[in-house]
N, C-alpha and C positions, 0 to 999 in steps of 0.2 A: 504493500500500500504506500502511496504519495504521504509526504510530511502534512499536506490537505486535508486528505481523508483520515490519517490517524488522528490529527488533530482533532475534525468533527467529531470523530467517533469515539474521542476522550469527552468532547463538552456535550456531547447527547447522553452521557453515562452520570453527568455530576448532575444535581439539585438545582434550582437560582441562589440557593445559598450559601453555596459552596465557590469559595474562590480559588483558581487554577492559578498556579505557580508553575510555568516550562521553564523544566530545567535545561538550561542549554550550556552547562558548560562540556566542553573540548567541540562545538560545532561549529563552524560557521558562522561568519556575519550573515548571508545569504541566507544561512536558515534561518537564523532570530529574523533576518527581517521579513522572510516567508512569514512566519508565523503572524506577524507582527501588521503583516497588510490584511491579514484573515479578522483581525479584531482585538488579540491579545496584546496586552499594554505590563503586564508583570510576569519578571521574568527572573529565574534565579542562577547565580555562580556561585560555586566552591573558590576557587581561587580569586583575590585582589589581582595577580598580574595579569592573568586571562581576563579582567572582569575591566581593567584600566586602558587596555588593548580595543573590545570591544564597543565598549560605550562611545566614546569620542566617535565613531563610526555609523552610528544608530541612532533613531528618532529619539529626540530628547525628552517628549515626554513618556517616555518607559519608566516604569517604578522596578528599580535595580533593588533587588535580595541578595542580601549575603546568604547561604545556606549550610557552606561549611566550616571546619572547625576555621575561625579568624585568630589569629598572631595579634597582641598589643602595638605590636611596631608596624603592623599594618594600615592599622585605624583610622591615620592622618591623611592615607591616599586616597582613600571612597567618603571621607565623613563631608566632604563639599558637596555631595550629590546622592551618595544612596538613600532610598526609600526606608528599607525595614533590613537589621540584623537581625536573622532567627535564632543563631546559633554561639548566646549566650551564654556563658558555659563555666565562667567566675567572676568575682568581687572585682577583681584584677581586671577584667576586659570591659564590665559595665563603667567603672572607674575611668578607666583611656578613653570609651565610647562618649561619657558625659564631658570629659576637660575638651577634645577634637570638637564637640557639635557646638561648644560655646565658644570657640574662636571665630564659627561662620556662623554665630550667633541663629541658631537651627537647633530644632528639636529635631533627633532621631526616633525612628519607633523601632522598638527591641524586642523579641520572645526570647522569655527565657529557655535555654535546652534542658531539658530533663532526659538523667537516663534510665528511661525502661527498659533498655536489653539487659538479657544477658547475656552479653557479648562482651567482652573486656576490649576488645578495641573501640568501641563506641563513647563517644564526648558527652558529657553530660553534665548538669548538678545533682545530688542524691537531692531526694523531693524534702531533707530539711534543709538544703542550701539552697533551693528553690524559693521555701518557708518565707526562708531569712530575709533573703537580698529583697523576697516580694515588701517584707514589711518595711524594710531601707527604705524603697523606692515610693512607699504609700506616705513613708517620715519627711521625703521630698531632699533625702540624700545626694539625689541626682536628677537635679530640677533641667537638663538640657537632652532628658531622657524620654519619650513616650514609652511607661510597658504597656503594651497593648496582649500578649498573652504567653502562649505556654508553645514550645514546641519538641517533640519527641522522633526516635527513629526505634522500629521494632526489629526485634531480632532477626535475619537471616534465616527461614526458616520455612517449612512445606507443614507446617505444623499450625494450622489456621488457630488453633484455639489460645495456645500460646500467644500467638501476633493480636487477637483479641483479648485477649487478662492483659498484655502492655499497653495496646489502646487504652482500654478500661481505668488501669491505673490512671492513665494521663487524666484522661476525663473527670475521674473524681478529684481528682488535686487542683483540675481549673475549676471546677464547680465548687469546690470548696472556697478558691480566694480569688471567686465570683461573688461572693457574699462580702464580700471586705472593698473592694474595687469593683469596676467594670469593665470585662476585659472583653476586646472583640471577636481576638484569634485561636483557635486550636488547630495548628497547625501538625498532621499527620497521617503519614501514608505516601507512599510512592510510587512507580509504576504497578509494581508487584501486587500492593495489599491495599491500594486506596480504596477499595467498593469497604471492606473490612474496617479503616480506617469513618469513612462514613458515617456505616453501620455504628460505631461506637461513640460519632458523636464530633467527629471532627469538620469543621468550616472553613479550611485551606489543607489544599495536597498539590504536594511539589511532583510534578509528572516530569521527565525526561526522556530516556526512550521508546516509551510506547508515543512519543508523539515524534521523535527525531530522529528515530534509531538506535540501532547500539553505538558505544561509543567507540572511539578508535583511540587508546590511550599510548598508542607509541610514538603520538608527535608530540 
């Protein structure tokens, strides 16, 4: 299938409530802007250099995601222009995030990452350093910060019910400091397991190949 028709036949599958996240890093400018003349306006990278590469390149009103794990010393090259960091992940990076957006006197919006794998190579906060930093942020610790909500990745796995208890987890934890704040995003689910994602309650899923293909990581 065309980058077209997978694209369609990803947003004939979401809700109107459900916000889509293409993921495009390692593709093409040509792709993002394939995608991008079809109607989609957010778009997310894993890497700042890939992500500093393509933007100057692409329609400027695109709302740029960071979505993977981000470096401190990164922070200063995307905080002039990105939209939403998902992949909030400690004290340490919300810190760098908030001093960066007050130089360009700009609010960033944030999720924080929670990790529900179990997977040890997966980035995360434990849901009490999630707790924590959420009350920081409610204290107005980091007044140059939007949290707008919570973001998770599930384990690696053909194990649907598993990949449902770590949805599940996520869910109860924004529901919970849903009651303290108001928060807009639950961010989870990927090519793989977003209908599951969904099903458990999630209102953004970062899709990348099932709309662009596999990726080719040897360039």
């Amino acid at each position: 299938m065309s980058i077209k028709e997978n694209y369609n036949a990803i947003k004939n599958q979401l809700p109107s409530n459900v916000q889509l996240v293409a993921v495009s890093k390692t593709h093409p400018v040509s792709a993002v802007q394939e995608v991008y003349d079809l109607g989609q306006k957010i778009f997310g990278e894993n890497k700042v250099q890939e992500l500093m590469e393509k933007a100057p390149l692409l329609p400027q009103d695109i709302q740029w995601h960071v979505i993977g794990h981000l470096q401190t010393n990164k922070v200063k090259y995307i905080a002039p222009f990105i939209d939403t960091i998902q992949s909030v992940d400690s004290e340490k990076l919300l810190t760098e995030i908030n001093k960066e957006a007050g130089k360009h006197n700009r609010k960033i919006k944030v999720l924080l990452q929670v990790k529900i794998a179990a997977e040890e190579s997966k980035f995360g906060l434990e849901i009490s350093e999630a707790k924590d930093l959420f009350q920081q942020c409610i204290a107005g610790n980091f007044p140059n910060v939007e949290m707008t909500g919570l973001m998770g990745m599930a384990t690696f796995t053909d194990d649907q019910q598993q990949v449902r208890n770590e949805f599940s987890t996520l869910k109860k934890l924004f529901d919970e400091l849903n009651q303290l704040k108001t928060l807009k995003t639950l961010s989870m689910g990927m090519s793989d397991d977003f209908p599951i994602a969904i099903e458990c309650g999630a209102n953004s899923v970062r899709v990348g190949s099932a709309i662009f293909g596999r990726r080719d990581y040897s360039k």
